[in-house]
C-alpha positions as CSV (number, residue, x, y, z in Angstrom):
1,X,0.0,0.0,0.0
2,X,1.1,3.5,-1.0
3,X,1.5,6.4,2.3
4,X,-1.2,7.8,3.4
5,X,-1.3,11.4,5.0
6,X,-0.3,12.6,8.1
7,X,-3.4,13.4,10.6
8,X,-4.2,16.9,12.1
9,X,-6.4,17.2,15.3
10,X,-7.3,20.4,13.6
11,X,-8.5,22.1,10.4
12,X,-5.5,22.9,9.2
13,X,-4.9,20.9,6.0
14,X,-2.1,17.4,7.0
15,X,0.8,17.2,5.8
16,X,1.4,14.5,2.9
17,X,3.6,12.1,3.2
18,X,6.8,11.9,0.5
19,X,10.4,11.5,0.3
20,X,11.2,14.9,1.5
21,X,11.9,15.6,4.9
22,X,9.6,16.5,7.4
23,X,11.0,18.6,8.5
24,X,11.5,20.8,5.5
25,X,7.8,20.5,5.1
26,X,7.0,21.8,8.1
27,X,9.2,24.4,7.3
28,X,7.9,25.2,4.2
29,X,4.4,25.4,5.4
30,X,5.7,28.0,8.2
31,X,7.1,30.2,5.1
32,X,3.7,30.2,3.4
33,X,2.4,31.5,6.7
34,X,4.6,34.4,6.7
35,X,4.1,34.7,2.9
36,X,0.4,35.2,3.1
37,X,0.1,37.4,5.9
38,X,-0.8,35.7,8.1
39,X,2.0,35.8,10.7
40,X,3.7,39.8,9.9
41,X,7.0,41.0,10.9
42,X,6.8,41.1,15.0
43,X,4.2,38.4,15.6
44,X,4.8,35.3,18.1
45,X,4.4,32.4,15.9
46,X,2.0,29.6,17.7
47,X,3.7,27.1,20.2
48,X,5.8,24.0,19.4
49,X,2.7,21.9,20.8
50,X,0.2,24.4,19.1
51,X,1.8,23.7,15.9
52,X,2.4,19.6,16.4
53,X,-1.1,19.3,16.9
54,X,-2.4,21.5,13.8
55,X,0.1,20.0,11.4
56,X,0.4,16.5,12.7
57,X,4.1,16.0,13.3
58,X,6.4,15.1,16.2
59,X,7.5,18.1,18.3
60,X,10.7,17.4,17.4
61,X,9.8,18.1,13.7
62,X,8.3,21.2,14.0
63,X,12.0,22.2,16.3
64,X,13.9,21.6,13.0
65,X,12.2,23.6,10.9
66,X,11.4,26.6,13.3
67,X,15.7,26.0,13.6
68,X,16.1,25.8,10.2
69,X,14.3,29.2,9.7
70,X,16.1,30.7,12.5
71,X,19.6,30.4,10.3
72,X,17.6,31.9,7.5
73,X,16.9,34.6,9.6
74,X,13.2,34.2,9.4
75,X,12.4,33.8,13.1
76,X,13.6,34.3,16.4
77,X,13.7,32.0,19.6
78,X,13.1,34.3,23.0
79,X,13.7,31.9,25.8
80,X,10.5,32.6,28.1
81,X,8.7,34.7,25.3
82,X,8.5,32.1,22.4
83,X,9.2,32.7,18.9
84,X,8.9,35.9,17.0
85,X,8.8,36.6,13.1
86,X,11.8,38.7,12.3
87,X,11.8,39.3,8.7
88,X,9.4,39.0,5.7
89,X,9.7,36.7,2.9
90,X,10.7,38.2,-0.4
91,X,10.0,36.4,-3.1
92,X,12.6,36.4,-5.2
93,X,12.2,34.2,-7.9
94,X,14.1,35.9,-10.5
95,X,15.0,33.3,-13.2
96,X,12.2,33.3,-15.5
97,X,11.7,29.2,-16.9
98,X,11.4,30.6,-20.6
99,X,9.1,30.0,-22.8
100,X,11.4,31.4,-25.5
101,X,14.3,31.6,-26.8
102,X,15.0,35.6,-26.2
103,X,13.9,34.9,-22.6
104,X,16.0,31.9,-22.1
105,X,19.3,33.9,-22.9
106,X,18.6,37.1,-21.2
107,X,19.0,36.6,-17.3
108,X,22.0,34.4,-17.8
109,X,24.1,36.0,-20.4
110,X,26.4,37.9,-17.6
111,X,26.3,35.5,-15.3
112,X,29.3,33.8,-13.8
113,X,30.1,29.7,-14.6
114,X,32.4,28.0,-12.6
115,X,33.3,24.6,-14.3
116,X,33.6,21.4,-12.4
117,X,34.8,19.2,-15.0
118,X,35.5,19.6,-18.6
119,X,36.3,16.9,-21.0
120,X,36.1,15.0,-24.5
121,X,32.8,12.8,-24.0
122,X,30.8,10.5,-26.5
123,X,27.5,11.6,-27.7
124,X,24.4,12.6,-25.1
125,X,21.0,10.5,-25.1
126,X,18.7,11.7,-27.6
127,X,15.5,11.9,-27.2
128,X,13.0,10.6,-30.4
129,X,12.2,14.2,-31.4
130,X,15.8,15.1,-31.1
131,X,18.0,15.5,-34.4
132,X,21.4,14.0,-35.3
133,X,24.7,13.6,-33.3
134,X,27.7,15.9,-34.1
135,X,30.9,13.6,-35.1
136,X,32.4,14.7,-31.1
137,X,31.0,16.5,-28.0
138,X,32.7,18.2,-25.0
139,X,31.1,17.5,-22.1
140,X,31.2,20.4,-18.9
141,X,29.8,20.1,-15.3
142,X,29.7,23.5,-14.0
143,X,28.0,25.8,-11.4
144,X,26.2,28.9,-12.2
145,X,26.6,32.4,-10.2
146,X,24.5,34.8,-9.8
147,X,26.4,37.2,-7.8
148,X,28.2,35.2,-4.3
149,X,25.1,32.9,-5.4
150,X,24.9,29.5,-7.1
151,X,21.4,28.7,-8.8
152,X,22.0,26.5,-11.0
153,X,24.0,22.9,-11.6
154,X,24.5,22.5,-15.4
155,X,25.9,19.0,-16.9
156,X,26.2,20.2,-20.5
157,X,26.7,18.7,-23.8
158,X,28.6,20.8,-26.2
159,X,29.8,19.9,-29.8
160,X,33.1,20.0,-30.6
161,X,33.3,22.1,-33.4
162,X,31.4,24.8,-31.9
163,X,33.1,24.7,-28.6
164,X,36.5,25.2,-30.6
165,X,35.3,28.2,-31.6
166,X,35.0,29.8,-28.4
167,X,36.5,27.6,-25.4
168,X,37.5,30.3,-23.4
169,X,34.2,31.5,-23.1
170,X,32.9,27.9,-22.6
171,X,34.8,27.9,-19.9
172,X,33.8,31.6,-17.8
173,X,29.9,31.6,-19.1
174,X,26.8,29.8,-19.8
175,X,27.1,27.6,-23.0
176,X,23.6,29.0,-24.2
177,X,24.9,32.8,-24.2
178,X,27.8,31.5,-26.0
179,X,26.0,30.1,-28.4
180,X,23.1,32.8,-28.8
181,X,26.0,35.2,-29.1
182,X,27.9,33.3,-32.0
183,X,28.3,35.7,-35.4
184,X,27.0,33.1,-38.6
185,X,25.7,30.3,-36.6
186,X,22.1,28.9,-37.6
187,X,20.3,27.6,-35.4
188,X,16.7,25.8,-36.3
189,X,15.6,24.3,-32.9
190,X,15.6,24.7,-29.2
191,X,13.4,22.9,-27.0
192,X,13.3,22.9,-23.4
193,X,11.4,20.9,-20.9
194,X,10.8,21.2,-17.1
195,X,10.8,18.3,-14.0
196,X,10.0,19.4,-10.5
197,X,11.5,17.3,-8.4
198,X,13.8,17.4,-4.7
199,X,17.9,18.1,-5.0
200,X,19.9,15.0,-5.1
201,X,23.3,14.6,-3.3
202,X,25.0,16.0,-5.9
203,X,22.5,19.0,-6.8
204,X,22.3,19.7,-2.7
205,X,26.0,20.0,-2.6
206,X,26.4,22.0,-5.5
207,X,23.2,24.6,-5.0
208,X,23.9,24.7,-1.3
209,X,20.5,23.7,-0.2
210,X,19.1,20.6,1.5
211,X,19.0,17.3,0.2
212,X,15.4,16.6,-1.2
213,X,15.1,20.2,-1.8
214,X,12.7,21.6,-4.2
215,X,14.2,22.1,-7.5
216,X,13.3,22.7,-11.5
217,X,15.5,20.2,-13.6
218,X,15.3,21.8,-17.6
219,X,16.5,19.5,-20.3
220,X,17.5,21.6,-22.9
221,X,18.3,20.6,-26.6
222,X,19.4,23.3,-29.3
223,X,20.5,22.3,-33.1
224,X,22.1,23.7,-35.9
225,X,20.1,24.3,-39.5
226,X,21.0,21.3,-40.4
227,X,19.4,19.7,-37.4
228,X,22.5,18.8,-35.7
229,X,23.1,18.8,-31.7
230,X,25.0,21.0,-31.0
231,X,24.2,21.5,-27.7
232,X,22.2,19.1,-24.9
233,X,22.1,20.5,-21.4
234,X,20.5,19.4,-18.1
235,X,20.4,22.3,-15.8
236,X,19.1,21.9,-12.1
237,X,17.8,25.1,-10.7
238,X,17.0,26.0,-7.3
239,X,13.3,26.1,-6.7
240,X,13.6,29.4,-4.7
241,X,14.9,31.1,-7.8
242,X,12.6,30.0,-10.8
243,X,9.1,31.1,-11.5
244,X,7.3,29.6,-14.9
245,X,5.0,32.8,-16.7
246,X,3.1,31.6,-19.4
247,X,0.5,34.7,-20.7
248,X,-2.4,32.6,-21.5
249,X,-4.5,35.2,-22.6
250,X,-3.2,38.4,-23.2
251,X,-5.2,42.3,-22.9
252,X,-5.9,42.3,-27.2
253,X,-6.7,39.0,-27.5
254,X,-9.5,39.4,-24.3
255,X,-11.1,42.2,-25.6
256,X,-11.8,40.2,-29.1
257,X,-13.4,37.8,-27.4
């Protein structure tokens, strides 16, 4: 049999069961809290037991995450007092999941790349709708910057004779800029496509967050007119940065309607 939900004595909706852990969903639900208003900057959260009870969670759960928003500066622990909200929740999600190619490039043409590992590699997995295989690939593992912070693990698929046309700047910045920025090169597809799922060890380590973390995974394919790969990238973004905008209908087309 699958897991079933967690219990609340209370109204407040339980807390599913899944892989990631508890305590990072208690946490998460104690952000959404702050988010919406309902606890503001200066207001004594509810008690360890208040909270056990309306959640459904060990006591000791609901510890580690009003910890684990202490280090974030979220909250504050007043021994005798309780536990106060100390700063409001920002949301910055500023890495638009694009929907096209313009928007793809644009927040991550000045950022920084730190490469992992670079290296001569056979061809990546294709997909069906994919095109052909370049004769040789480069493969790079590399962190992306924004500012002092990382958003993004990158395991990237580059041809060979379009990273010999630029490896220095393979090597300091995004292989997408690169190639969006290359003088005579035709391109005549990129496709990208979006997972949600939590960090893995190697994501966690790399992104600085916790393992099981929520994070956007993007497979992204782009090829030459000739419907070659030339590039094949999977990209794991933190889910605190990334926001998906799709206009689905826009102020003109409403007003035909």
């Amino acid at each position: 049999m699958g897991k079933t939900a967690r219990t609340s004595v209370s109204g407040e909706r339980p807390v599913p069961a899944s892989r990631v852990p508890r305590y990072l969903e208690v946490a998460s639900v104690l952000r959404q809290r702050i988010k919406d208003g309902s606890w503001s900057v200066g207001d004594k959260i509810s008690t360890l037991e208040e909270l056990e009870k309306e959640i459904g969670v060990a006591r000791v759960t609901v510890r580690q995450a009003i910890e684990l928003l202490q280090n974030e500066g979220i909250l504050k622990a007043f021994q005798g007092r309780g536990t106060f909200v100390t700063r409001a929740i920002v949301d910055d999600r500023w890495l638009q999941l694009a929907t096209d190619w313009e928007s793809l490039i644009a927040p991550i043409k000045n950022n920084v790349l730190q490469v992992i590992e670079q290296r001569p590699s056979g061809p990546p997995v294709r997909m069906d709708d994919d095109g052909e295989h370049a004769e040789s690939y480069v493969y790079i593992r590399s962190v992306q910057s924004r500012g002092q912070e990382s958003y993004g693990f990158a395991r990237v698929h580059i041809a060979k004779h379009i990273h010999d046309r630029a490896p220095q700047l393979f090597s300091s910045r995004a292989a997408l800029a690169v190639i969006a920025g290359m003088k005579g090169l035709k391109l005549s597809r990129a496709h990208q496509t979006f997972v949600v799922r939590g960090a893995d060890v190697e994501a966690a380590r790399y992104l600085n967050v916790p393992l099981n973390a929520p994070t956007a995974e993007a497979r992204c394919v782009v090829e030459d007119e000739d419907g070659v790969l030339i590039y094949v990238g999977e990209i794991t973004y933190r889910g605190d940065c990334v926001r998906l905008n799709v206009e689905l209908l826009s102020a003109d087309r409403a007003q035909d309607r």
